[in-house]
N, C-alpha and C positions, 0 to 999 in steps of 0.2 A: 417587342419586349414589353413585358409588365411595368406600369409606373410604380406600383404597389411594392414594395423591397421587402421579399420573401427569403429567406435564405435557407426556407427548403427548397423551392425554385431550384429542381437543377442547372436551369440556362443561366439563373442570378446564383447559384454556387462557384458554377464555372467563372463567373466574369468576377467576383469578389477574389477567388484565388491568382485570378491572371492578373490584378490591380494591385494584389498586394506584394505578386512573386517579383514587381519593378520599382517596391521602394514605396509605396503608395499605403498610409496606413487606412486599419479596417473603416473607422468614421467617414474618411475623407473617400476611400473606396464607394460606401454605402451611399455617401452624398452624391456621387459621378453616378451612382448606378439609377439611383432615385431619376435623371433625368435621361430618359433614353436615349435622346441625340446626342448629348454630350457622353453616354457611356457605348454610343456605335462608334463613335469620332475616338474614345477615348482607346478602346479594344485597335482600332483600326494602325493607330500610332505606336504603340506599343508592337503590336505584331509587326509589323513594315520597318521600324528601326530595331529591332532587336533587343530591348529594352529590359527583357523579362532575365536574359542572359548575363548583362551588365546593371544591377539593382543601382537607383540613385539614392542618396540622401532625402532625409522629408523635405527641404525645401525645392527640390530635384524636380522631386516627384510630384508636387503640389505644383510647381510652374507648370509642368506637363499636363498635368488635371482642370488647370485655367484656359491654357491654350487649346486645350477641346475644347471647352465650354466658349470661348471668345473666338477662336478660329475655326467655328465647323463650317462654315463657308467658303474658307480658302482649297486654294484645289490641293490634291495630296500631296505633290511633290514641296511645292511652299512650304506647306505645312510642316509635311518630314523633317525638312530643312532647319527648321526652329526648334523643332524638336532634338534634334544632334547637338545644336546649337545651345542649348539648355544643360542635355547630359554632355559635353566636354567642358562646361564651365565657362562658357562666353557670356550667354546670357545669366543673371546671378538677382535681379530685380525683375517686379512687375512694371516698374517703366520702363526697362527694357526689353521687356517683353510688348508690352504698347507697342514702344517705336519698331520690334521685326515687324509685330503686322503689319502695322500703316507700310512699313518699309515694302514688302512684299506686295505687297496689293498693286502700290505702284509702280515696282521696276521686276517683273517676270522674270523667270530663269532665261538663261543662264545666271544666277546669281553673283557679284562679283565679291569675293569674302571680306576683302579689306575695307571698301564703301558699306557696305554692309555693319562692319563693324563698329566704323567712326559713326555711321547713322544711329547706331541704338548704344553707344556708351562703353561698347567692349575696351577692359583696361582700364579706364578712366581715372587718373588721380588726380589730387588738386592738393598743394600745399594753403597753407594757411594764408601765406603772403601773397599766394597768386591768385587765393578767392577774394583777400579784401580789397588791390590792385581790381580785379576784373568787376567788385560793385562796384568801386570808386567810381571808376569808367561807366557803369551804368548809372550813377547815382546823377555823375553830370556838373554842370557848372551852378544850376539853381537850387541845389536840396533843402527841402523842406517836407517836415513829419505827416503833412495832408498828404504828399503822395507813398504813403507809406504801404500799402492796399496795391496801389497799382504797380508799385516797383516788385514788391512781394509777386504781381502777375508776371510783371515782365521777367523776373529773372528762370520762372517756367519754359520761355520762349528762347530764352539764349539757349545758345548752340554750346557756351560752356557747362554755363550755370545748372542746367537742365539735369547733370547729372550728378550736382553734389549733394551731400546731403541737406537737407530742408531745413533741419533745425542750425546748423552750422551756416547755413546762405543766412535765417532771418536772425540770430546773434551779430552777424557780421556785419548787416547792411544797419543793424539800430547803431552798433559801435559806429561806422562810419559816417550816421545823419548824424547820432550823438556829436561828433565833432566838429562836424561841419555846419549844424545848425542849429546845435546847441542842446540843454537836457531835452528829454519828451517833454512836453505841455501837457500837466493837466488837464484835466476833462473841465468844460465850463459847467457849473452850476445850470440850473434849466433857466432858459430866456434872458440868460447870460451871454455875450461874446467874444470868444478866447480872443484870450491876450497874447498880442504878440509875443514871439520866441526869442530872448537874445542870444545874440550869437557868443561862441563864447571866443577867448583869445585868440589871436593870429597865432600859426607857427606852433599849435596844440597838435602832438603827434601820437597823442594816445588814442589806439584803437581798444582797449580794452571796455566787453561789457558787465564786466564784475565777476567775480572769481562764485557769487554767491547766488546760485540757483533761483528762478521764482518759482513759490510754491506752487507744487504739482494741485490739477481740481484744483483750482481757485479762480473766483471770477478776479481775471486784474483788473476790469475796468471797474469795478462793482468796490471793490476794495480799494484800491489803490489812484482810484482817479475820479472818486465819488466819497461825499460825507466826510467823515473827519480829514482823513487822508488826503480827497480831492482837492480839500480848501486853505491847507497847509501853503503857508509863502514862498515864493519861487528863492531860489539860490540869490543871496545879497540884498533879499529886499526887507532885512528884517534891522530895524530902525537901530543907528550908530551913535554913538555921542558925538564921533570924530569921523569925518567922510571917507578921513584917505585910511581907519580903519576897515571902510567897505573898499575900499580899492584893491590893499593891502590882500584882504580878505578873496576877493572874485579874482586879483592874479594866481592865487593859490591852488584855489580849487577849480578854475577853470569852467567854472557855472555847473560843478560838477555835484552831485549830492553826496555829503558825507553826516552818515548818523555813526550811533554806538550803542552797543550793548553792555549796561557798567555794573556788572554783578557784585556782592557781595562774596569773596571768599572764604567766608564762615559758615556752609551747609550746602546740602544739595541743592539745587532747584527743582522745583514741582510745577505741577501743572500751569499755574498762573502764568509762570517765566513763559512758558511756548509762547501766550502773546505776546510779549515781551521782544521774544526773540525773533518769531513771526514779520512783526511793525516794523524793528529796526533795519531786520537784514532782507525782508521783502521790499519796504518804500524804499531800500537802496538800492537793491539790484531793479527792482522794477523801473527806476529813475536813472539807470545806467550810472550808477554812482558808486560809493564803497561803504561799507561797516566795518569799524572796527570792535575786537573783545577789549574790554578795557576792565580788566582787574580793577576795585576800587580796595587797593591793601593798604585801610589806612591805619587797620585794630590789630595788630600782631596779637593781639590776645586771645584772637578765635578765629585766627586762620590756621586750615593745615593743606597742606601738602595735594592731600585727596582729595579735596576740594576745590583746587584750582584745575587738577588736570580733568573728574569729573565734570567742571562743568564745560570746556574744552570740547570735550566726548561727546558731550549732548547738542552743543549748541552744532559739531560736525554730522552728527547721527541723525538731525532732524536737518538735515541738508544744506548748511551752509557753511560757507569757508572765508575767515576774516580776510581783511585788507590786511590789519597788522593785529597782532595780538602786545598788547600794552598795559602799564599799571603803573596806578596814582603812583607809586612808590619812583619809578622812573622821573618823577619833578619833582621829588621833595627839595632839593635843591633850592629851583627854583621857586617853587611854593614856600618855601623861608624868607626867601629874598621878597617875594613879594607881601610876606609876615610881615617885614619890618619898614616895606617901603609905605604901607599904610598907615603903621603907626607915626611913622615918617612925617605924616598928609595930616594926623591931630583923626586917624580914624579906627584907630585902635589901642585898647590899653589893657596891662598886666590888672588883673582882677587874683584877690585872694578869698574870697567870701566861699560860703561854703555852698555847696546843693541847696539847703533848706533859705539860706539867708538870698540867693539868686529870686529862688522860687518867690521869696514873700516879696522880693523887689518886683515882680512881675504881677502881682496882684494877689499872689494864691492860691488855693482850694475855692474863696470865697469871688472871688475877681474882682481886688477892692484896688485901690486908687496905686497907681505905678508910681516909682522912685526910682533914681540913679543909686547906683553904690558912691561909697565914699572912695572908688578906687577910680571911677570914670573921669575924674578932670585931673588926676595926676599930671603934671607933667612929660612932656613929650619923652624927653631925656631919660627920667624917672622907670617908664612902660619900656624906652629899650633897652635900660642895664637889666631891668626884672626877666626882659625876656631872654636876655641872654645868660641869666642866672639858670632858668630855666634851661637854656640848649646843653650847658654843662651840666647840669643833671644835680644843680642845689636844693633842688625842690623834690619834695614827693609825692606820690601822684593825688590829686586833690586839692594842695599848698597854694596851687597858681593857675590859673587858666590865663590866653590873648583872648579877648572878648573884639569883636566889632563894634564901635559906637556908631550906633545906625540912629533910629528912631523912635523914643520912647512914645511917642505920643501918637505913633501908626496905629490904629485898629487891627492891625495885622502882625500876632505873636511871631510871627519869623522875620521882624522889625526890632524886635527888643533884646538888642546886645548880643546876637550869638554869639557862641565859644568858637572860636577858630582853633584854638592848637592846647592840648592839653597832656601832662605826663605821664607816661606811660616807661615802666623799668621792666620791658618786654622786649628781647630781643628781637629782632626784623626779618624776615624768610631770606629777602636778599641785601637786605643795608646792614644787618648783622647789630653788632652794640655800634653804631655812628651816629644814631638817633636816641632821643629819650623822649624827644617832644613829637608829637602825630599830627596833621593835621584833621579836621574833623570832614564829616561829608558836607556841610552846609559852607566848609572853605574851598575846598579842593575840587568838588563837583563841579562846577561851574569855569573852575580858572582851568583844570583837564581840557573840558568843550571848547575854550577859548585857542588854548596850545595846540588840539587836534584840529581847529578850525571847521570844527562840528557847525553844519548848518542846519539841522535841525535834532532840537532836543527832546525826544520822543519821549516821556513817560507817563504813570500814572495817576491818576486825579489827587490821590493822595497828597501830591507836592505841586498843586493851584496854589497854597498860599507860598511856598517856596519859592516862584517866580520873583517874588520884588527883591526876594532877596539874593536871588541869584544873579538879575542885574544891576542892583546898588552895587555887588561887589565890581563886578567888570567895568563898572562906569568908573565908580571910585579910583578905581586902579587904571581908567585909560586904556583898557585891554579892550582888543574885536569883543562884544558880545553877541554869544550864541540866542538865538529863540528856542523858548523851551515851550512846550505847547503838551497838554496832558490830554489822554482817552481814559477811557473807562478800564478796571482788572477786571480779572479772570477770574469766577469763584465757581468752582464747583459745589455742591450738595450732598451734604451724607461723609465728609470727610473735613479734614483738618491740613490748613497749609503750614502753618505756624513752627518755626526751625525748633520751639523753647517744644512744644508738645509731641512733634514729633520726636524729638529725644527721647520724653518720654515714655513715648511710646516704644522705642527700641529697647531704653534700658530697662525697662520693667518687665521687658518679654512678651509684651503683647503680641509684638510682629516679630518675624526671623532679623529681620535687620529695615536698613534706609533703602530697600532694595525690594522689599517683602510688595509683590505683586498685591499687594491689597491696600497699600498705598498712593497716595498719586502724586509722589515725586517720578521725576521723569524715568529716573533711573528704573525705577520700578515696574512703570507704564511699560519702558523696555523690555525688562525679564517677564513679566506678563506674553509680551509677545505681538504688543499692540506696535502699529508699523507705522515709521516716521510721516509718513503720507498721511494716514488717518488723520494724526492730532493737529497735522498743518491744515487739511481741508476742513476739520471740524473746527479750527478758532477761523478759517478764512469764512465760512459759513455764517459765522455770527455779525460777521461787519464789525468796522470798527468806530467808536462812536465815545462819546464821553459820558455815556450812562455806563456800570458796572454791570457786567452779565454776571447774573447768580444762577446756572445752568443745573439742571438736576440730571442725575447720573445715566437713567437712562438715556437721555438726549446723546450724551456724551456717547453710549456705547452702541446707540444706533448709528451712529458714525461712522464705528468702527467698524459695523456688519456692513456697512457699505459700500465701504472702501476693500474690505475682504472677500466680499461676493464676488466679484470679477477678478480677484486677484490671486488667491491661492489656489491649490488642486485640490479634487474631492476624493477621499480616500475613502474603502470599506471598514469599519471601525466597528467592534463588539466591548462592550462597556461591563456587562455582567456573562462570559461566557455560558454557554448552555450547548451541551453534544448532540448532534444531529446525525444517525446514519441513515445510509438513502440504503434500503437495502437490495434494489434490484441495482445495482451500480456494482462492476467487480471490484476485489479488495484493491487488486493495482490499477485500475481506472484512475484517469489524468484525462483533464483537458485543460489547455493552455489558453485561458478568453485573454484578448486584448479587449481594452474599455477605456473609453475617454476619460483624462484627468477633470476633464469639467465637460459638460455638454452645451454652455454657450460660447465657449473659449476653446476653439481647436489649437491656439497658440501653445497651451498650457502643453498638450501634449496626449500620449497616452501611458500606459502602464499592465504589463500581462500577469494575471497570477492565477493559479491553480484552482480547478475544481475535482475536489474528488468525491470518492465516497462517505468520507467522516466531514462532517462541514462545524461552525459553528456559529450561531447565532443568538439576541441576546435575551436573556432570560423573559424582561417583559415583552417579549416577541411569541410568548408562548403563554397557552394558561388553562386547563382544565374545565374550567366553567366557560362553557359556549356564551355569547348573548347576540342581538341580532347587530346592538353597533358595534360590533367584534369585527376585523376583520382579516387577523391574522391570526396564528395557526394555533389550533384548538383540534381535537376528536372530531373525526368528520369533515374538517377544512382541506382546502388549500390554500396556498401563498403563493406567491412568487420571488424567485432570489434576484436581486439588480443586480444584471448583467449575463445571467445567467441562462443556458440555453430552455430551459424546462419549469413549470412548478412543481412543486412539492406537496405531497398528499400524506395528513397525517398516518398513523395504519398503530402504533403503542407505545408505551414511554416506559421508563423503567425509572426507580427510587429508589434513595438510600434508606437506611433503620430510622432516620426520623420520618421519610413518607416526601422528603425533597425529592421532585422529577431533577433524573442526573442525565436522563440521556431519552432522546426522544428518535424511533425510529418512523422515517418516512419510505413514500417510494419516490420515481421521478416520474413524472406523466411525460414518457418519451413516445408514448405511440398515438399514432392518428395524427388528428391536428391539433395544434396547442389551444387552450382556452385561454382567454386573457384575466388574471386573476385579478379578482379585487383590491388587492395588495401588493404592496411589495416590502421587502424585508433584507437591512443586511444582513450579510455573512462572512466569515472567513475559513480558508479549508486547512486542513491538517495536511502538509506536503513536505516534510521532513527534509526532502531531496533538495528544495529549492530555499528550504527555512524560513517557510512560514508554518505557523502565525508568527510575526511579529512579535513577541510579548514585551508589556509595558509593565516595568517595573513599581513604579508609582504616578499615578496621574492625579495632580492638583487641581483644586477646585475651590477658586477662592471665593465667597461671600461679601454681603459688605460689612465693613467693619463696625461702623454704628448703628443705633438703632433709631437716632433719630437725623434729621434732613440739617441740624446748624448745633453740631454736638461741643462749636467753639463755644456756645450762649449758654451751657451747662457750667454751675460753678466748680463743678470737678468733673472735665470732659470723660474723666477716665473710666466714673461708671456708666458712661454713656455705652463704652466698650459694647457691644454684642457678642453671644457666647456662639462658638463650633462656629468659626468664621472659617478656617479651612477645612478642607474635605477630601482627604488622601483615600484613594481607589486603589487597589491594588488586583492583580488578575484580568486588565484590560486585556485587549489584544488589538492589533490590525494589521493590513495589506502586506506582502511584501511590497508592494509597492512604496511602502515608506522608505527604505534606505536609499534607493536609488534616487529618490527625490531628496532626501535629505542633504546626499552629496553635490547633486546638481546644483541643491539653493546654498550649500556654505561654498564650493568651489567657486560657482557665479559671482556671489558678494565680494569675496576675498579677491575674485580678477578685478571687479569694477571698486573695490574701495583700493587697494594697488595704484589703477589708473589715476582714481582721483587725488589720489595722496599726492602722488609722484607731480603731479599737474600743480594742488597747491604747497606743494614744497618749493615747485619751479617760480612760482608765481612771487612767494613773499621773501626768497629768501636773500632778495636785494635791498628789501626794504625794510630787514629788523636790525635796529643797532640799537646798544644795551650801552647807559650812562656808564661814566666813567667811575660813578661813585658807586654803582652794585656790584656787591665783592664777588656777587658770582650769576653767571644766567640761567634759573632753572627754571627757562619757560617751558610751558610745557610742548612737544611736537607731537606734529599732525602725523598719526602711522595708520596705516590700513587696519590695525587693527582696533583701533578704538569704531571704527564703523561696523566691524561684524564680528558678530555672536551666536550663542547658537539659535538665541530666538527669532534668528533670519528663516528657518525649519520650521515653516506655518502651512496647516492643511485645514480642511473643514471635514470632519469625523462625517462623513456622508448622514444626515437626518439627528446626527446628534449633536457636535456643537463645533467650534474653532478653535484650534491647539496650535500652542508652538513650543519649541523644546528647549527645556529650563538649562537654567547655566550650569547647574551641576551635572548634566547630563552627560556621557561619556558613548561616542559613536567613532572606531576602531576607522570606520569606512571613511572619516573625513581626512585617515594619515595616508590609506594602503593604495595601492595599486586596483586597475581593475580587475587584474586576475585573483578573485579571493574566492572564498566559500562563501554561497549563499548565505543569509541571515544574519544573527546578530555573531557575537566573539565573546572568548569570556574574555571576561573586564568590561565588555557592555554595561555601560547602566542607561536605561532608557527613562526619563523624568518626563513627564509633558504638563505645560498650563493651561488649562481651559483660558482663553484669550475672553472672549462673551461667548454667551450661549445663542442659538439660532433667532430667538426672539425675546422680549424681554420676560425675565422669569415673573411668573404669579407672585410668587413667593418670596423667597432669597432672592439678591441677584447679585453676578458677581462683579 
């Protein structure tokens, strides 16, 4: 047999038909044929077990197509035998497919079915309880994280372990050293050596390794045990006023790591938050530890609703799940109590002064010499009847602030009397009218950390000078204090983060809304179509560090080509229709190609759709004036169609009354032997029967929005604006192979965001209790469908760019049954976003 894979070849005709008549698709067929031994061995097993009569599933078929290729040494009958073994459903993995061979090689027929079975995994289940029990037991009486490598070997070699799954054995055995030998240890510094591991409490029975994912493509050691990250203080060592507050503190958490993510819910969040959310809820889980959301609701004035459960959505949508979802508003209470235990201590007092009179106590515009007010040495007495004048709501907003008496004479303005609590006659989302008085961020942030028993307070550089004042407060007050340790934000290039400008930007109509894919709030990022994986590997990619990444736009969407390269299907895509008939083709000529959804990804799949005689391809695919670097279809050319059996030979084209080509007639070069053309070109065919072409309603193409790289340093950003930033198409067309794909990736999501809901629903919903004094809980819940949307429906336009399908889009096929009629429905509406283009544009980019 030929190595060469001809598929005029009648004997490689024959052996493509007989590989695919058992379940075996065309790629994976062509690949078996491509090596002769493996498609004698392959032919021989099929025929001898009757295969071709009872078809398997792809993965059926494909274990069948390995075991040629790995078993062509075995003698036939063995071999048979694995083969059966495969089609009734015994064997179901390539491990166990490994352990028939080995198995067979050493024990000859008569084969006995039941040793046979427990040898290679047949059946095999493991409860949760009975894998963490059976590491236990391998882990041993000495566990320590150095053997972490070799346990990971040995549980390959157990006789149980061997068959569970890999990522459930290595979650399990970290949760298990976790407990028994404490957090993981940091990477040492170079020429550094690591510091012992403490162990953590006796009679610690949590096996849990965190509800919250580590990011997918991310180096962990790189990130998380190297540089900012790596030099971070172990659990408890971060300096006390009061010991038995560290005591207090390590009975709690158990040497366990606990950060938070403490949003604003006054706007969406945008790009920068990913790192944000990235640091908190990766150094958690990576450290087998927890992250909590922690609302920081302390401005009733510019919270809404939408805001809290957006960011909810996002912070789940880019793959993580809180320990407990929380908000400042949950201690006001206590955060009172601790208002007036200060002023209590001579460390706080009722100030009436105004903004401007503050301001000039502090130096300034000019930064001239600081003063006390004449409210600071009031009487102790004095500050808590005012404040409590204030709780009753005698005051109006402005009339009275609690100020902190910290340090006038610090070098450091977040030393000089902050305002802790001021009025506000704004009702509360959940404390309703019970408050009048708020407290501010520079009170409550810090004393939160304290009550969450936060061990490390991730943010950024911004709030370096924040820290003295974050611990004067805790100390002042004898509360555990948290360490807060700052890295560098996120800035992208060519856009605006800013909540005040993005408004707007909405209300003035620039953009369709806080969503407008030409944005880079995350929500937006989303309806784009850009996938939570990207923006995790691209801020994991930067490292984390205390310098400020200013990243420019490309950078960012080469990221996302990267992440998409391997990951979506390649679809046949025409952008400007142009009609093609083949005219030696009859009018009812069909042929059915199957063609790989990607050609380095057999995982992905395939997809069959029609070649007829009307085809269509895209306009600049075609062009009248010849030239030599020409190399698709022109007068006198040929091309060739991807995937297609033949090329195409130009032969006249026909115009409408302005002299536009509307229809170009070729032939097909089906005789002789094929030439290999210079070119190749999509297409899509006109096949009524099966409903294609696809047609796309409107395909979006978004721009960027500004015109210059830092349009925030413009004193009116707004003429920075750039004109014909969107680019609506209309008349695309592609594959039928779209819908079937469409359905498979929104069914997929919606099973796997289900799974995971259901899992953190089980997880928290022990652990959320709502004070007594919020009149009501409207946290928001975790539902499957905050994880998926339609821009889960991402392909790459084969040669032209990356799409996913916009929220407004309407697809019939994601309600109905499989019994429907090909194509689209009416009430279809088909929307798609150019996600990035294949490389970065000359010109525009999106």
């Amino acid at each position: 047999m030929p190595p060469k894979f001809d598929p005029n070849d009648p004997a490689i005709a024959e052996l493509l038909q007989l590989f695919k008549s058992f379940g075996l698709s065309e790629t994976k067929s062509a690949e078996a044929i491509r090596n002769p031994k493996t498609a004698a061995t392959l032919k021989e097993i099929v025929v001898a077990c009757n295969l071709a009569e009872h078809p398997l599933d792809d993965k059926q078929s494909g274990l069948v197509a390995l075991l040629a290729n790995q078993g062509g040494k075995l003698p036939e009958e063995e071999r048979n035998y694995i083969a059966r073994a495969i089609a009734d459903g015994r064997l179901k993995t390539t491990n166990q497919l490994s352990a028939a061979i080995k198995y067979v090689e050493k024990n000859p027929p008569p084969i006995d079915d039941a040793v046979f079975d427990r040898a290679c995994g047949v059946g095999f289940s493991i409860t949760s309880a009975e894998l963490y029990t059976a590491i236990k037991d391998l882990v041993g009486p000495n566990p320590s994280w150095d053997k972490l490598n070799a346990l990971l070997g040995a549980t390959k070699q157990d006789a149980t372990l061997q068959w569970a799954n890999s990522l459930d054995v290595k979650n399990t055995l970290e949760a298990v050293l976790t407990e028994l030998a404490g957090p993981k240890p940091a990477a040492p510094a170079k020429g550094a050596k690591a510091a012992p591991v403490a162990s953590t409490s006796k009679g610690s029975t949590s096996t849990s390794t965190g509800a919250n994912p580590t990011p997918a493509q991310v180096n962990d050691r790189s990130v998380f045990e190297e540089g900012f990250l790596g030099k971070l203080h172990r659990v408890g060592e971060n300096p006390q006023k009061h010991e038995e507050r560290r005591k207090e503190h390590l009975e709690w958490t158990k040497g366990k790591v606990f950060t938070r993510f403490p949003p604003e819910p006054n706007g969406f969040l945008h790009i920068g938050h990913s790192k944000a959310i990235f640091v908190n809820f990766g150094y958690a889980a990576h450290n087998g530890g927890h992250c909590y959301l922690r609302y920081d609701d302390t401005n009733p004035e510019a919270e809404e609703a939408r805001y809290f459960e957006s960011i909810l959505e996002v912070v789940r949508w880019l793959g993580y799940e809180p320990f407990k979802i929380t908000y400042s508003s949950d201690h006001f209470q206590k955060l009172y109590e601790l208002a007036v235990e200060l002023t209590k201590r001579g460390l706080a007092y009722v100030c009436h002064c105004t903004g401007e009179e503050i301001n000039a106590a502090r130096g300034g515009a000019e930064r001239g010499p600081r003063y006390a007010c004449k409210h600071r040495d009031r009487p102790i007495e004095e500050s808590l009847e005012e404040f409590e004048k204030m709780k009753r709501g005698e005051y109006k907003p402005g009339e009275a602030i609690l100020r902190m008496k910290q340090d006038l004479e610090d070098g450091n303005p977040q030393m000089w009397d902050l305002v802790a609590y001021r009025v506000l006659n704004t009702p509360h989302h959940r404390t309703g009218d019970k408050w009048v008085i708020y407290p501010t961020y520079d009170f409550t942030h810090c004393l939160c950390d304290s009550f969450e028993n936060i061990t490390h307070s991730l943010c950024t550089t911004e709030f370096i000078q924040s820290r003295v004042s974050y611990e004067w407060l805790c100390n002042a007050l004898d509360i555990y204090c948290p360490r807060q340790s700052e890295y560098g934000r996120l800035n992208i290039q060519g856009t605006v983060m800013s909540k005040r400008k993005l408004k707007k930007l909405v209300d003035q109509k620039h953009v369709m809304d806080w969503d407008d894919p030409r944005l880079y709030t995350l929500i937006a990022l989303r309806r784009r179509g850009v996938p939570p994986g990207a923006i995790k590997s691209f801020v994991g990619s930067l490292g984390v560090s205390t310098s400020a990444s200013n990243i420019q736009v490309s950078r960012f969407e080469q990221a996302v080509r990267e992440h998409l390269e391997l990951n979506v299907p390649r679809l046949l895509m025409v952008i400007k229709p142009l009609k093609v008939t083949i005219e030696n083709l009859a009018e009812d000529f069909v042929k059915m190609i199957e063609k790989p959804l990607h050609p380095k990804v057999p995982e992905l799949g395939t997809s069959t759709i029609p070649y007829t005689r009307t085809i269509y391809i895209d306009e600049d695919d075609f062009r009248l004036e010849d030239s030599k670097d020409y190399f698709r279809l022109a007068p006198g050319k040929s091309v060739g169609l991807f995937q297609a059996p033949y090329p195409i030979t130009y032969v006249s084209h026909k115009t409408d009354e302005s002299g536009k080509v509307v229809e170009v007639i070729c032939r097909e070069e089906n005789t002789g032997p094929p030439k290999k053309p210079k070119a190749f070109i999509q297409w899509v065919a006109e096949h009524p029967a099966s409903g294609s072409p696809i047609r796309i309603d409107e395909l979006r193409v978004f721009h960027r929005l500004f015109k210059s790289d830092d349009p925030a340093a413009e004193p009116d950003f707004l003429k920075d604006v750039a004109p014909d930033t969107l680019e609506v198409v209309k008349g695309a067309i592609v594959e039928i192979g779209f819908l079937p794909l469409a359905k498979k990736a929104f069914s997929q999501a919606l099973k796997e965001g289900r799974e995971r809901t259901n899992k953190a629903n089980a997880q928290t919903s022990k652990e959320l209790t709502v004070p007594e004094e919020i009149s009501h809980d409207d946290t928001p819940k975790a539902t499957a469908e905050q994880l998926v949307g339609n821009e889960v429906v991402r392909f790459q336009g084969l040669r032209v760019a990356y799409f996913a399908l916009d929220k407004d889009a309407k697809l019939s096929c994601f309600e109905e049954s499989e019994a429907q009629t090909p194509g689209l429905h009416p009430g279809d509406k088909l929307i798609l976003n150019r996600i990035v283009s294949l490389k970065e544009d000359s010109g525009k980019s999106a």
